[in-house]
FIBA-531914 format. One record per residue (C-alpha): x, y, z. Coordinates in nm, 2 decimals. Example, Ala and Ser with C-alpha at 12.3 -4.5 7.8 and 13.67 -1.06 7.14 Angstrom:
<<1.23; -0.45; 0.78>>;
<<1.37; -0.11; 0.71>>;
***
This chain:
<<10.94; 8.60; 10.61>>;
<<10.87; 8.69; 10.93>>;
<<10.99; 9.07; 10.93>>;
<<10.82; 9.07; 10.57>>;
<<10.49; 8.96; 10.68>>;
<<10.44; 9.22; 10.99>>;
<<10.58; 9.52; 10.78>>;
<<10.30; 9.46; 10.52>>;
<<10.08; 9.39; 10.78>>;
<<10.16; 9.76; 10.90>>;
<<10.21; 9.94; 10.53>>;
<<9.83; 9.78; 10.47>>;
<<9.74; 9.98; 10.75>>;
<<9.66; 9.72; 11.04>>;
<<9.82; 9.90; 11.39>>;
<<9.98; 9.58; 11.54>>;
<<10.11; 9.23; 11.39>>;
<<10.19; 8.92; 11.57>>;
<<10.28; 8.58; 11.49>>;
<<10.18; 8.26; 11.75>>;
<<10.26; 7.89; 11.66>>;
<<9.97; 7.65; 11.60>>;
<<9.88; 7.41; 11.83>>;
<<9.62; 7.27; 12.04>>;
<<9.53; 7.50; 12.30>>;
<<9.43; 7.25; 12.60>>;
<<9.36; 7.48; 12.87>>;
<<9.12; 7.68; 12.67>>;
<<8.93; 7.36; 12.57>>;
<<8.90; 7.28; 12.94>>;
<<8.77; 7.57; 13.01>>;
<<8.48; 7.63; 12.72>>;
<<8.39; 7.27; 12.84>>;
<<8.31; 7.41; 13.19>>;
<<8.16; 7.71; 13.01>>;
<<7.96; 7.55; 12.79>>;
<<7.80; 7.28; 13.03>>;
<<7.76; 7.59; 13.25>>;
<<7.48; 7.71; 12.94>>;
<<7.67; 8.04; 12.97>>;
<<7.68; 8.08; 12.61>>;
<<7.27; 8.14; 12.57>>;
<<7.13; 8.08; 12.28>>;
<<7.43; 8.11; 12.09>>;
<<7.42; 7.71; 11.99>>;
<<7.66; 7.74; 11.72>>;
<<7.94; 7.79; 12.00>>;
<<7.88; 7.42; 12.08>>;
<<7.98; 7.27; 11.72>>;
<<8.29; 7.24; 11.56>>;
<<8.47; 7.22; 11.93>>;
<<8.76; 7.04; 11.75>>;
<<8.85; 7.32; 11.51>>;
<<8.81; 7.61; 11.79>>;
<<9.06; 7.48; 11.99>>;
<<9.31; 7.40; 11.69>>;
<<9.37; 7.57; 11.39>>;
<<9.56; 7.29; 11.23>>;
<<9.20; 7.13; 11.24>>;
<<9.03; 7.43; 11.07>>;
<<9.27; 7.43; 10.79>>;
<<9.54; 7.15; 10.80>>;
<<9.90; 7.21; 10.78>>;
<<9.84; 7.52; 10.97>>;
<<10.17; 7.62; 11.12>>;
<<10.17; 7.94; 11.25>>;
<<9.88; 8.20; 11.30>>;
<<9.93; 8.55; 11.20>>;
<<9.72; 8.81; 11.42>>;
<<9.63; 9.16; 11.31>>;
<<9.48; 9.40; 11.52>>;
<<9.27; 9.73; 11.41>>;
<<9.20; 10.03; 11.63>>;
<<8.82; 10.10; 11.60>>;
<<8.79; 10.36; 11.87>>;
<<8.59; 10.67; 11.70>>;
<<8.69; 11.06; 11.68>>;
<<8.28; 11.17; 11.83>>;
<<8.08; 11.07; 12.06>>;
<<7.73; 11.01; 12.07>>;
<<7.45; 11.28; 12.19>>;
<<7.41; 11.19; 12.60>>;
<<7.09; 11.11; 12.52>>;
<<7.07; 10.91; 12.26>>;
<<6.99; 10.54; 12.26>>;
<<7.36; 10.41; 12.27>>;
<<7.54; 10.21; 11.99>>;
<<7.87; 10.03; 12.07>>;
<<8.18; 10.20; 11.91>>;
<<8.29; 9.88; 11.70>>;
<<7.96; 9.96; 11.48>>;
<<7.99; 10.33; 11.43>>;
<<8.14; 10.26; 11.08>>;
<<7.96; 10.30; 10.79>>;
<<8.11; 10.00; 10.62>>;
<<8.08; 9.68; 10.83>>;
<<8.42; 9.62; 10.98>>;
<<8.43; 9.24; 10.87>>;
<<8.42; 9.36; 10.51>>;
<<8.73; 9.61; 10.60>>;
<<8.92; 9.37; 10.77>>;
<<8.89; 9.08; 10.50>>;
<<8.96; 9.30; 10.23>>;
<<9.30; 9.43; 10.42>>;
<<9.39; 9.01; 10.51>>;
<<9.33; 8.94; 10.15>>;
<<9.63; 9.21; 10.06>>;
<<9.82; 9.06; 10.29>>;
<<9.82; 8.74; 10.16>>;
<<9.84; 8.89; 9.86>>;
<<10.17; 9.00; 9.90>>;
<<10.33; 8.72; 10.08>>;
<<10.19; 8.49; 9.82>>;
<<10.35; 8.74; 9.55>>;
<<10.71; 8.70; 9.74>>;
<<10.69; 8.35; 9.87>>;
<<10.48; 8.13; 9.63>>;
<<10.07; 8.01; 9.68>>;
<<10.19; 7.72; 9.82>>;
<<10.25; 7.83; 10.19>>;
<<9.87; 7.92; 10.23>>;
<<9.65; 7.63; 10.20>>;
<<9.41; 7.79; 9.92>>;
<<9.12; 7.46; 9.96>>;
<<9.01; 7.58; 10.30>>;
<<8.93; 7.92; 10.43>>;
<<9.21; 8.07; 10.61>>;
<<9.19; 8.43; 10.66>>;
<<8.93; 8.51; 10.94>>;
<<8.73; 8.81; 11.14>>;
<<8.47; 8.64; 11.35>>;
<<8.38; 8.45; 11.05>>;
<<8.48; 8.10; 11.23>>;
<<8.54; 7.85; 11.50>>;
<<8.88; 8.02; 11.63>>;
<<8.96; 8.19; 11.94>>;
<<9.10; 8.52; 11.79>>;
<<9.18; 8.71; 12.13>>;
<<9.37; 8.41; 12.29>>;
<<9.58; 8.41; 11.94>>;
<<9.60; 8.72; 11.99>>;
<<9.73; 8.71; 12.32>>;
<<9.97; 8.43; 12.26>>;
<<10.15; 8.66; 11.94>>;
<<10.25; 8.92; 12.20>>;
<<9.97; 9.15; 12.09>>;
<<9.88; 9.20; 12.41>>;
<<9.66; 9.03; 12.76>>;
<<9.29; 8.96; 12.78>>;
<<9.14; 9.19; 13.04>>;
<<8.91; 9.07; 13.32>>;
<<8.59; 9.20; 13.09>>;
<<8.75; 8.93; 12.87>>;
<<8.87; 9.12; 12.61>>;
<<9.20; 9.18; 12.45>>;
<<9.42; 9.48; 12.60>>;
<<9.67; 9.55; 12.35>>;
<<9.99; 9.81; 12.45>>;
<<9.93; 10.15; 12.29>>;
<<9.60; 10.09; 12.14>>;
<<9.35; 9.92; 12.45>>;
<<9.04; 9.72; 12.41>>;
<<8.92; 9.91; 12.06>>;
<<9.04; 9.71; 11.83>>;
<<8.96; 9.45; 11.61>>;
<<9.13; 9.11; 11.55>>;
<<9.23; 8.95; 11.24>>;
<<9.37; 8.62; 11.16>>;
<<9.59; 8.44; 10.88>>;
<<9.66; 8.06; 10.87>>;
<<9.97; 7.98; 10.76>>;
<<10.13; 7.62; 10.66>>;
<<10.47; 7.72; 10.71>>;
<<10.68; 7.78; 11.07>>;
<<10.79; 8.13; 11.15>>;
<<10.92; 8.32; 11.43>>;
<<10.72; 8.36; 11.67>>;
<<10.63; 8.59; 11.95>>;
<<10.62; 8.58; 12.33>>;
<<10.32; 8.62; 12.53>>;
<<10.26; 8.91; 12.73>>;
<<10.20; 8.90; 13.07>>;
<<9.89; 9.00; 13.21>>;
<<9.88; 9.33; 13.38>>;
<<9.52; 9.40; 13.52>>;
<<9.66; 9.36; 13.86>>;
<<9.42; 9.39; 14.09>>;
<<9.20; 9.64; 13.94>>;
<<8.84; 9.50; 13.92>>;
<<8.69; 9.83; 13.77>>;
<<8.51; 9.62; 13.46>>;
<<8.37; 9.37; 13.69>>;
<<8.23; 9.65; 13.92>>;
<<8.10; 9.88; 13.66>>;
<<7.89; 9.58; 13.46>>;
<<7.53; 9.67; 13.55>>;
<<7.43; 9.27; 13.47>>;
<<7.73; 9.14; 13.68>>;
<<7.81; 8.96; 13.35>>;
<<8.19; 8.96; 13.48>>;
<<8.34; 8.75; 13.74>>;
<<8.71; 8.84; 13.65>>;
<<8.80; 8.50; 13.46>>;
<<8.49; 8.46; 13.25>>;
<<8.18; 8.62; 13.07>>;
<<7.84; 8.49; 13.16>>;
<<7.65; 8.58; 12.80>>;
<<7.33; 8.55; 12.89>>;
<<7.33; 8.85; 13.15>>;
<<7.56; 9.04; 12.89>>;
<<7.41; 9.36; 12.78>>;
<<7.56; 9.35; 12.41>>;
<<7.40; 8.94; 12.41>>;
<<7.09; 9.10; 12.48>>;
<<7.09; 9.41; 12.24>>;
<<7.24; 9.17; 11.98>>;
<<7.22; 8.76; 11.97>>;
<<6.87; 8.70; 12.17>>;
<<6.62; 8.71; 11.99>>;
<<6.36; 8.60; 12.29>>;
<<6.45; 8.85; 12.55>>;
<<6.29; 8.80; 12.90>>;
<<6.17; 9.11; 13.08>>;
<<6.23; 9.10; 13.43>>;
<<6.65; 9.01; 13.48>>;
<<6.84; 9.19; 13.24>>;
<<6.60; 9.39; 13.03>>;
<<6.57; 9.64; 13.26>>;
<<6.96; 9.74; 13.29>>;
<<7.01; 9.77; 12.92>>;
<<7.18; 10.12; 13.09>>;
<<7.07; 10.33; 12.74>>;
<<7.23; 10.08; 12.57>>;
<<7.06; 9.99; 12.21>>;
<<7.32; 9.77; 12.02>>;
<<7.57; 9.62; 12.21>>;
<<7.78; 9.79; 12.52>>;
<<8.07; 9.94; 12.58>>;
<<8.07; 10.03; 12.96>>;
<<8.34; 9.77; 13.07>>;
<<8.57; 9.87; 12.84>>;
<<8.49; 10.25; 12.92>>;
<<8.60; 10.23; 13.28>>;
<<8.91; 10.03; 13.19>>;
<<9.25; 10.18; 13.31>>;
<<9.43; 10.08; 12.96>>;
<<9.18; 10.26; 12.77>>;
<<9.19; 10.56; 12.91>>;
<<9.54; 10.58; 12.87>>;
<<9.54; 10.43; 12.55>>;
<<9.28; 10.47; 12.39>>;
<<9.26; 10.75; 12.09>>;
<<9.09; 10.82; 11.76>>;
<<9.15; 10.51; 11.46>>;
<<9.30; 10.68; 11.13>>;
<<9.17; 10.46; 10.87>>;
<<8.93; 10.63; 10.65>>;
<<8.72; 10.28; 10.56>>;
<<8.63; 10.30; 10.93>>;
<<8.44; 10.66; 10.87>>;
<<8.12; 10.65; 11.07>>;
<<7.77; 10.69; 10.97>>;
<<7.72; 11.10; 11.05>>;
<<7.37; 10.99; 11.20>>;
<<7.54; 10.83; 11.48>>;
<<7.66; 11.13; 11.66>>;
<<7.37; 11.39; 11.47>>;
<<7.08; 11.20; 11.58>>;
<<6.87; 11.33; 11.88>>;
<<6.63; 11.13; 12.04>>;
<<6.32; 11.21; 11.83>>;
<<6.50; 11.08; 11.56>>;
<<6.58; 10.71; 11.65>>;
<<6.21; 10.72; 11.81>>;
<<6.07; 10.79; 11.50>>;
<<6.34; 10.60; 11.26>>;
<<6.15; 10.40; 11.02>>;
<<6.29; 10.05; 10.86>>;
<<6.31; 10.23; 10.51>>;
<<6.60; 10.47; 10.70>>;
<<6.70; 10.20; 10.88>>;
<<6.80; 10.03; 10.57>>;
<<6.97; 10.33; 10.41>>;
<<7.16; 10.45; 10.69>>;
<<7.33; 10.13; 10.77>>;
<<7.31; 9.95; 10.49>>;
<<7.66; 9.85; 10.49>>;
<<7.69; 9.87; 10.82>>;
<<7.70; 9.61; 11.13>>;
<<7.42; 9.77; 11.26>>;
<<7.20; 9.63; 10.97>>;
<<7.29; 9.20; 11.14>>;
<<7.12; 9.32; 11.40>>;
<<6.84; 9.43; 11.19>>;
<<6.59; 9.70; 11.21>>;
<<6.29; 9.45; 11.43>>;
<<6.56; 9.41; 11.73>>;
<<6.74; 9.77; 11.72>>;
<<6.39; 9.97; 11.73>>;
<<6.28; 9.70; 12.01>>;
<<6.61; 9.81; 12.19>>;
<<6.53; 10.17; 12.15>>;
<<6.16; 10.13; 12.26>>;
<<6.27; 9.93; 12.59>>;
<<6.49; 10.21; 12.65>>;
<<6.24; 10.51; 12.60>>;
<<5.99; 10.29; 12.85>>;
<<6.25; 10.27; 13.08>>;
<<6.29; 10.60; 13.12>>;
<<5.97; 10.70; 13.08>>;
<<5.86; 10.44; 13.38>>;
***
């Protein structure tokens, strides 16, 4: 089952496939304790409920037994116009990646349920997930051999880098499962060094100085800290994984053809997201990640950044 499950996982068209037993992850609860009571989270209340299910998938879904994790490559073919108000890679689709990714799970389980009976995936709960609930997908990620999590606290998977997206499968039956890898940053402290907010500090991500928290989740930005170092940046940021080592090695253009980006990304000039109005807005990325941001923040973002360079 275990050899069946990661070669569908890679005819569906995921890049990478591990599979992690389920239990309790202690140390991680420790630490989001510490985090949490640190207020490094923001605004972002919703990271304080459901502590109990984050740190256990059996919890989330009982019977859990073993957590399948998927991985995507997302990193685009173009780039965007130098200057144009920047957009983070992992939105440049025109169909919003948690619609791609669910729809790919759902074959998945599809086709083990077709070869092993329903009865291994516990149908009453929700058990296929892509940021859509309380579960720690880079640390499962991590612990089904799909690769380390970087000092910008991101997963660094072998062959593919930080551009991918992570995908998870609760399963109520025990597999075989994969070994950790080990982490290989080293010393190399090139994320920490390039962050223009000093979100980093090499173990940990301090939210409310991140520049994608700010472009994205607050909705009450201060001027005065971080505004000012958006760095071009209009919707979330992509400088710590730019600079990354593994990256540029690894890093290369995603072949999946439901990740095609919106053409406006890289086509746009300046004038043209200075003057984008909500009605384009809408029908540009209307299925696109872009649009949870919503039009209200995004132009904001884009104003800040004009001022800022105007000042």
């Amino acid at each position: 089952m275990t050899d069946f499950i990661k070669q569908k996982a890679l005819e569906i068209g995921f890049d990478a496939c591990g599979i992690a037993k389920a239990e309790e992850l202690n140390d991680d609860a420790a630490f989001i304790k510490t985090w949490l009571v640190a207020g490094m989270h923001g605004d972002m209340q919703y990271l304080e409920r459901n502590f109990e299910k984050r740190i256990n998938p059996a919890v989330l879904v009982p019977d859990t037994k073993s957590v399948v994790v998927v991985l995507l490559n997302y990193y685009p073919e173009k780039s965007q116009p130098t200057d144009a108000p920047l957009i983070a890679r992992y939105a440049h689709s025109q169909v919003d990646y948690h619609t791609v990714i669910k729809a790919m799970l759902s074959k998945l389980e599809a086709e083990i349920v077709d070869r092993y009976g329903a009865e291994i995936i516990n149908s009453d709960f929700q058990h296929a997930f892509v940021d859509s609930a309380p579960i720690l997908e880079r640390r499962w990620a991590q612990r089904a051999g799909l690769g380390w999590i970087g000092k910008h606290t991101q997963l660094i998977a072998p062959n593919i880098g930080s551009y991918c997206f992570v995908g998870i499968l609760l399963i109520n039956k025990e597999l075989t499962y994969n070994n950790p890898l080990p982490d290989r940053c080293g010393t190399c402290t090139r994320c920490i060094d390039a962050c223009p907010t000093n979100a980093l500090n090499g173990r940990s991500l301090d939210a409310r100085k991140c520049i994608s928290y700010q472009t994205i989740e607050n909705k009450n930005p201060v001027a005065g800290e971080i505004r000012p170092k958006l760095s071009g940046c209009a919707l979330g940021c992509d400088i710590c994984a730019e600079v990354c080592p593994w990256n540029k090695k690894w890093a290369k253009p995603h072949q999946n053809v439901q990740l095609k980006a919106v053409d406006e990304i890289y086509t746009y000039q300046k004038v043209d997201w200075q003057n984008l109005s909500k009605e384009k807005f809408n029908s540009i990325f209307k299925n696109s990640a872009i649009k949870r941001a919503g039009f209200e923040k995004f132009k904001e973002n884009i104003q800040f950044i004009e001022k800022k360079m105007n000042d």
